[in-house]
Short mmCIF file of the C-alpha atoms (twelve columns), coordinates in Angstrom:
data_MODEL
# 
_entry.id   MODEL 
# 
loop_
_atom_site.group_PDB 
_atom_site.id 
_atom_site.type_symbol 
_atom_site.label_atom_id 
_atom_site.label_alt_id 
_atom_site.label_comp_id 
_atom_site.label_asym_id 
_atom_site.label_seq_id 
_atom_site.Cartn_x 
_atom_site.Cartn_y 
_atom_site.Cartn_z 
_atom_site.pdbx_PDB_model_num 
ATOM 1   C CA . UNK A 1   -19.204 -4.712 -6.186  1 
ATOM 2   C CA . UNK A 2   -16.664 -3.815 -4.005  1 
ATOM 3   C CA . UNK A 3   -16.977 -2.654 -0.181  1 
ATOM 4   C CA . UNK A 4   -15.223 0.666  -1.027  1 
ATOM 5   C CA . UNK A 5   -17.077 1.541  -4.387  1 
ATOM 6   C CA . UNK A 6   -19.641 4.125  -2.527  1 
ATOM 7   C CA . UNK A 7   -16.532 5.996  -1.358  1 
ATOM 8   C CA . UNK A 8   -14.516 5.761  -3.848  1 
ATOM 9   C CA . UNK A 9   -17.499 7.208  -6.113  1 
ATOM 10  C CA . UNK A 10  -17.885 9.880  -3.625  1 
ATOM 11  C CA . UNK A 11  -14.199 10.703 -3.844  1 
ATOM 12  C CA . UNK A 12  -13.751 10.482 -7.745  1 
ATOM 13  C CA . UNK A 13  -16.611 13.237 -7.895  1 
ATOM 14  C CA . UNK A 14  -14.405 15.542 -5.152  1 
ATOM 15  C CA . UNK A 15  -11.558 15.099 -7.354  1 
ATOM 16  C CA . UNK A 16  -12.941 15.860 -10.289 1 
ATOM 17  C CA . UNK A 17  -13.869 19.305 -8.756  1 
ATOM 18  C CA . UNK A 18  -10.808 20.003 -7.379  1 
ATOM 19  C CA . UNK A 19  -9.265  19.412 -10.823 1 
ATOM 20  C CA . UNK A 20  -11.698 22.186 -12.231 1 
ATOM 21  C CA . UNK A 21  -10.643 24.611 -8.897  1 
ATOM 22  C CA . UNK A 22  -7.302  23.966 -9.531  1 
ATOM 23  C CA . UNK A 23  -6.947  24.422 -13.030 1 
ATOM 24  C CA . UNK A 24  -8.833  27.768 -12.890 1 
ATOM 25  C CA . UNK A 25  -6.297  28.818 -9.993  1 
ATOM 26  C CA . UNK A 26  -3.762  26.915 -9.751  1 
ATOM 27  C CA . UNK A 27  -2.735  29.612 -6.872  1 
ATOM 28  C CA . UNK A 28  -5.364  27.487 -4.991  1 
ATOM 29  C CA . UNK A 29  -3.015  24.583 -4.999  1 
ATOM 30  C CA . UNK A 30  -0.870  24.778 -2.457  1 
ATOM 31  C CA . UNK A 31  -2.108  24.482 0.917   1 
ATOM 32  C CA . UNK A 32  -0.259  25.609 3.688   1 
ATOM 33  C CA . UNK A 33  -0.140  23.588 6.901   1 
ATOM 34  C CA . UNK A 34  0.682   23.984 10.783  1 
ATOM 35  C CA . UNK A 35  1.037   22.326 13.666  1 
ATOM 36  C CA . UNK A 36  2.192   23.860 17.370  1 
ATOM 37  C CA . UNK A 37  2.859   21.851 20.574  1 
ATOM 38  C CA . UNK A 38  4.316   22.921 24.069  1 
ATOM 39  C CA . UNK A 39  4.914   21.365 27.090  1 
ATOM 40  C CA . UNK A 40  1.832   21.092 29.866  1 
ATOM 41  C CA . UNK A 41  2.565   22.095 32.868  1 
ATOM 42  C CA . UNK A 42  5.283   20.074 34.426  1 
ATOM 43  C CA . UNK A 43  3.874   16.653 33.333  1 
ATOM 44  C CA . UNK A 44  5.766   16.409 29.801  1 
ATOM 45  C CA . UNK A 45  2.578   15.915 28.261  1 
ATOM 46  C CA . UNK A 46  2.261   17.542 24.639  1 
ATOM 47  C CA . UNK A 47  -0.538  18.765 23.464  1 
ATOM 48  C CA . UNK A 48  0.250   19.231 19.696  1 
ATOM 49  C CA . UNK A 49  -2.219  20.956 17.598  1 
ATOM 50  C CA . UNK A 50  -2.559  19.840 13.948  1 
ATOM 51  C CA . UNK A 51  -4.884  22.095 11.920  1 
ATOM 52  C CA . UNK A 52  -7.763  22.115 14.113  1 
ATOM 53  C CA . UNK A 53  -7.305  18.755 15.521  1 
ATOM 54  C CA . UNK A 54  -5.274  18.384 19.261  1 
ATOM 55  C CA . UNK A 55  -2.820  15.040 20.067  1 
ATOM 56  C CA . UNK A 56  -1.527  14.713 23.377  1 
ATOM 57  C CA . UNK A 57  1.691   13.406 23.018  1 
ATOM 58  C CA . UNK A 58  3.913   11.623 25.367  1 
ATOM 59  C CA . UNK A 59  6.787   9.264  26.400  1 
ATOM 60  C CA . UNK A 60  7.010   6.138  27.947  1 
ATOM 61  C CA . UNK A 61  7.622   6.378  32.122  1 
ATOM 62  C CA . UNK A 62  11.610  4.870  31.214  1 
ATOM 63  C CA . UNK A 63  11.673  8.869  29.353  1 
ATOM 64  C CA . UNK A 64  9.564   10.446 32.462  1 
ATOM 65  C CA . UNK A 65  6.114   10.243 30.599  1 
ATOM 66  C CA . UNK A 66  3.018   9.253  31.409  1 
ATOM 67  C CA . UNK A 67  2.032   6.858  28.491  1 
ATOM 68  C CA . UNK A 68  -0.549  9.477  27.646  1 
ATOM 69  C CA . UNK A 69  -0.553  8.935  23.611  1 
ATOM 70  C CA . UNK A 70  1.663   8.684  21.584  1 
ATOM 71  C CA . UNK A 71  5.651   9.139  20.960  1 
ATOM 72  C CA . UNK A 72  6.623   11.675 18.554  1 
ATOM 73  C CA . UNK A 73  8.322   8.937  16.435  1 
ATOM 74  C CA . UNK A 74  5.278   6.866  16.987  1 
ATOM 75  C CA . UNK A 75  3.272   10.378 15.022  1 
ATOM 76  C CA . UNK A 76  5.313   10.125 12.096  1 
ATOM 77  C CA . UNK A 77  4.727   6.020  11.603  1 
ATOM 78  C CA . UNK A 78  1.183   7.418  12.063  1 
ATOM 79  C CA . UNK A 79  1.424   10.259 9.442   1 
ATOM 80  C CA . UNK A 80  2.873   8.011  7.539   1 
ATOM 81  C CA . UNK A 81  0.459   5.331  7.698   1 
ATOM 82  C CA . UNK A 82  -2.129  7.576  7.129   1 
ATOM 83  C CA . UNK A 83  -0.894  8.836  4.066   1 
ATOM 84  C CA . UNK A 84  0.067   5.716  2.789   1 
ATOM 85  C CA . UNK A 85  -3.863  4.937  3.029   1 
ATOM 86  C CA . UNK A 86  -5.564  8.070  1.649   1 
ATOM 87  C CA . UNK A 87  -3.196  7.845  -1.312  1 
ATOM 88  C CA . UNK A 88  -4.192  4.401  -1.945  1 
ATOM 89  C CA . UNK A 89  -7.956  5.623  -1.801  1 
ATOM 90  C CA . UNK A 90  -6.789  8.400  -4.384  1 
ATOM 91  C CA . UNK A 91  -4.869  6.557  -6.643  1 
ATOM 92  C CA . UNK A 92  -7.521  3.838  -6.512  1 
ATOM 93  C CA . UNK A 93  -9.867  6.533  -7.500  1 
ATOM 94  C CA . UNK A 94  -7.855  8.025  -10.614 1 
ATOM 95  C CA . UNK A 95  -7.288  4.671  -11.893 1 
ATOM 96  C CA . UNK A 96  -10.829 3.330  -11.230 1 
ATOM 97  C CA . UNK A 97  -9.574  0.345  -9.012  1 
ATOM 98  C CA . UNK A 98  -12.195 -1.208 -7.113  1 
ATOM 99  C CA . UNK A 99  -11.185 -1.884 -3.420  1 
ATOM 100 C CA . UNK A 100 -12.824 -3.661 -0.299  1 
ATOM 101 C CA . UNK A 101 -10.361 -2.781 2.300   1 
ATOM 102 C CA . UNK A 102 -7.207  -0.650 2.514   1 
ATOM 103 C CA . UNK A 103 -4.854  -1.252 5.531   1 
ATOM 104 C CA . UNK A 104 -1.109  0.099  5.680   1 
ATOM 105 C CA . UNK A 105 1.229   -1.110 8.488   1 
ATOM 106 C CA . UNK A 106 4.495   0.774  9.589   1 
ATOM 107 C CA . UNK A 107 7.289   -0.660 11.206  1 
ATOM 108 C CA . UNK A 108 10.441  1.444  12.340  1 
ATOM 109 C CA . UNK A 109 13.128  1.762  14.963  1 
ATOM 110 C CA . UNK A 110 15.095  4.150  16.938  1 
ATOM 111 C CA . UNK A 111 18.357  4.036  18.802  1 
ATOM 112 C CA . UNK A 112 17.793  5.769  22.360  1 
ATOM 113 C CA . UNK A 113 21.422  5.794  23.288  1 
ATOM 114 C CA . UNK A 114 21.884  9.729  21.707  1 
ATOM 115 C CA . UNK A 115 18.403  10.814 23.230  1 
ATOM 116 C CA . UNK A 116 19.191  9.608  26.523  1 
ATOM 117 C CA . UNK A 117 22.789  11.786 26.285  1 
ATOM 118 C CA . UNK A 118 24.991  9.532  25.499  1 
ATOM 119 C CA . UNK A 119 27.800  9.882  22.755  1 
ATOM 120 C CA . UNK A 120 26.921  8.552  19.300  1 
ATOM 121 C CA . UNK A 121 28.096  9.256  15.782  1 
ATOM 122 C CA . UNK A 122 26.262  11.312 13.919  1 
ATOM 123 C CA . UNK A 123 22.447  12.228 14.657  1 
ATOM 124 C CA . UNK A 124 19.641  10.999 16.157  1 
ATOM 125 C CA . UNK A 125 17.363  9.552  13.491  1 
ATOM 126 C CA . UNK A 126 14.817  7.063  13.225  1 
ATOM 127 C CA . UNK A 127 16.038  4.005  11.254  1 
ATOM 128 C CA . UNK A 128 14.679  0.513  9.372   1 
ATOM 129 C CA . UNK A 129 11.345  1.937  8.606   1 
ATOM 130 C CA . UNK A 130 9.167   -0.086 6.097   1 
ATOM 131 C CA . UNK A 131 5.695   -0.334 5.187   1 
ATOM 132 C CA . UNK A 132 3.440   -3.027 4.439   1 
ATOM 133 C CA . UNK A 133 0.283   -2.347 1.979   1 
ATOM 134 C CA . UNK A 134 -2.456  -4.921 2.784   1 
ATOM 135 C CA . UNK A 135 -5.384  -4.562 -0.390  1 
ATOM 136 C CA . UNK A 136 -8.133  -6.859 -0.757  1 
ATOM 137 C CA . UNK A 137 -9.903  -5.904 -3.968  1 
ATOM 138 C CA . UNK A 138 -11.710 -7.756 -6.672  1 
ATOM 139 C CA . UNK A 139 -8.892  -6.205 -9.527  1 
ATOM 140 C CA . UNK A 140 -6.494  -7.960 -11.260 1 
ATOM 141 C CA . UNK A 141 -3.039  -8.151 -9.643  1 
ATOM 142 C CA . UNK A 142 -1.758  -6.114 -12.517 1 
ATOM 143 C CA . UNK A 143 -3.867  -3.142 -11.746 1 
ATOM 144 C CA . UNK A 144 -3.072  -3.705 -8.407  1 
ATOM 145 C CA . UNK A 145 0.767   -3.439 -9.273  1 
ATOM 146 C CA . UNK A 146 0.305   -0.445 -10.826 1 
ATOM 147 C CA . UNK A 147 -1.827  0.960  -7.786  1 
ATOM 148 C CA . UNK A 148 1.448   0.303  -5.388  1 
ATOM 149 C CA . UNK A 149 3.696   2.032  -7.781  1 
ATOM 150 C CA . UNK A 150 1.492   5.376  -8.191  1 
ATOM 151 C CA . UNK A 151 1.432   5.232  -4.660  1 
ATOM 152 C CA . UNK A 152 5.087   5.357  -4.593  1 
ATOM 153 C CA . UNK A 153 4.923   8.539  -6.998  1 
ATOM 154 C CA . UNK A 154 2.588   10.183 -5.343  1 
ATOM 155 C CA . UNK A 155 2.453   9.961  -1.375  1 
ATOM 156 C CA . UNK A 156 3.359   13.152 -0.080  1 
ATOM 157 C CA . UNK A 157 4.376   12.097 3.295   1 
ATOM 158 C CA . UNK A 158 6.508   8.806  2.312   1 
ATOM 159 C CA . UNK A 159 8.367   11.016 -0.519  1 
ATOM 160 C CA . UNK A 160 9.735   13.467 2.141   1 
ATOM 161 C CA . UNK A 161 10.569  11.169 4.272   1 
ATOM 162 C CA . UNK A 162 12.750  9.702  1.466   1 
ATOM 163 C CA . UNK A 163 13.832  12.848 0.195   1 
ATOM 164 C CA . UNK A 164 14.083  15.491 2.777   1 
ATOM 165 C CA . UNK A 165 13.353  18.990 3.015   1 
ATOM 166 C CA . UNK A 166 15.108  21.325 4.567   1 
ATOM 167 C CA . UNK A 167 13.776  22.398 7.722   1 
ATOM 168 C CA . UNK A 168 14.571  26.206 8.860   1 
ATOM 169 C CA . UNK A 169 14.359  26.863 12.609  1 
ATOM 170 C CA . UNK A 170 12.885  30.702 13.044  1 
ATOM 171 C CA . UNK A 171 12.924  32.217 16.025  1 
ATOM 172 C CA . UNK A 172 9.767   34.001 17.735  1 
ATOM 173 C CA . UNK A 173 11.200  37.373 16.430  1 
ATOM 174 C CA . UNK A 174 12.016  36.495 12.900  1 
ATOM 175 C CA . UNK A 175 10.306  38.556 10.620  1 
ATOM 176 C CA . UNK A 176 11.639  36.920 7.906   1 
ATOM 177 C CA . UNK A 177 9.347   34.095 5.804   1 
# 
């Protein structure tokens, strides 16, 4: 038995559901999502609400943060991460892999010479990002294979990161969308 089969029992029967709500509305599919953040006060703190969850974010004191949480690049290796992981419990689930432990880690970089003001070429983008899937489970490395490559398919974060969407700036008066 593997540490993760409760859960992963648990999930398969919340899927399953979903399937059914889904296929009788498939309307019902498509969430929508928000997040908001502004600037507190005059610390440079940013509170940065995400459904019905609140991050403060912040930057390091060489940026004229606090070290209060977390960068904003340092949220999307999170979202990231975090996505990387659910969809392995998902995927796991579908394919009835059993798992004991699911950890993901992310690794990226970012040149600070354009967000400090200085001239670069280009923009300002966060570069060499990888991820490393760490699985212990009692399944055959083939399954396991075949878990990392629906993962691939089927995380929603790491596929637009890799294939961007566009992103439309609206202003507070657009009554557009």
């Amino acid at each position: 038995m593997a540490k993760l089969d409760s859960y992963l029992a648990y999930k398969a029967g919340v899927l399953a559901q979903r399937r059914l709500d889904f296929t009788a509305a498939p309307e019902k599919a498509l969430v929508r999502l928000t997040a908001s953040s502004y600037c507190a006060g005059t610390t440079g703190v940013r509170p940065t609400k995400m459904g019905e969850y609140t991050v403060i974010s912040d930057s390091a004191p060489g940026l004229a943060g606090n070290s209060l949480g977390p960068t904003s690049p340092e949220m999307v290796l999170g979202a990231l991460a975090s996505c990387l992981v659910h969809t392995y419990l998902l995927q796991a689930t579908l394919m009835n892999i059993p798992l004991d432990t699911v950890t993901v880690e992310i690794h990226g970089a970012l040149d600070m010479t354009g967000v400090v003001g200085l001239p670069i070429d280009g923009s300002i983008l966060m570069q060499d990002m990888s991820y490393t899937p760490i699985i212990a489970s009692p399944a055959p490395a083939e399954q396991i294979a075949a878990l990392h490559d629906a993962v691939e398919a089927s995380c929603a974060v790491l596929n637009t990161l890799r294939n961007p969407i566009e992103v439309v700036r609206r202003m507070p008066d657009d009554t557009e969308g």
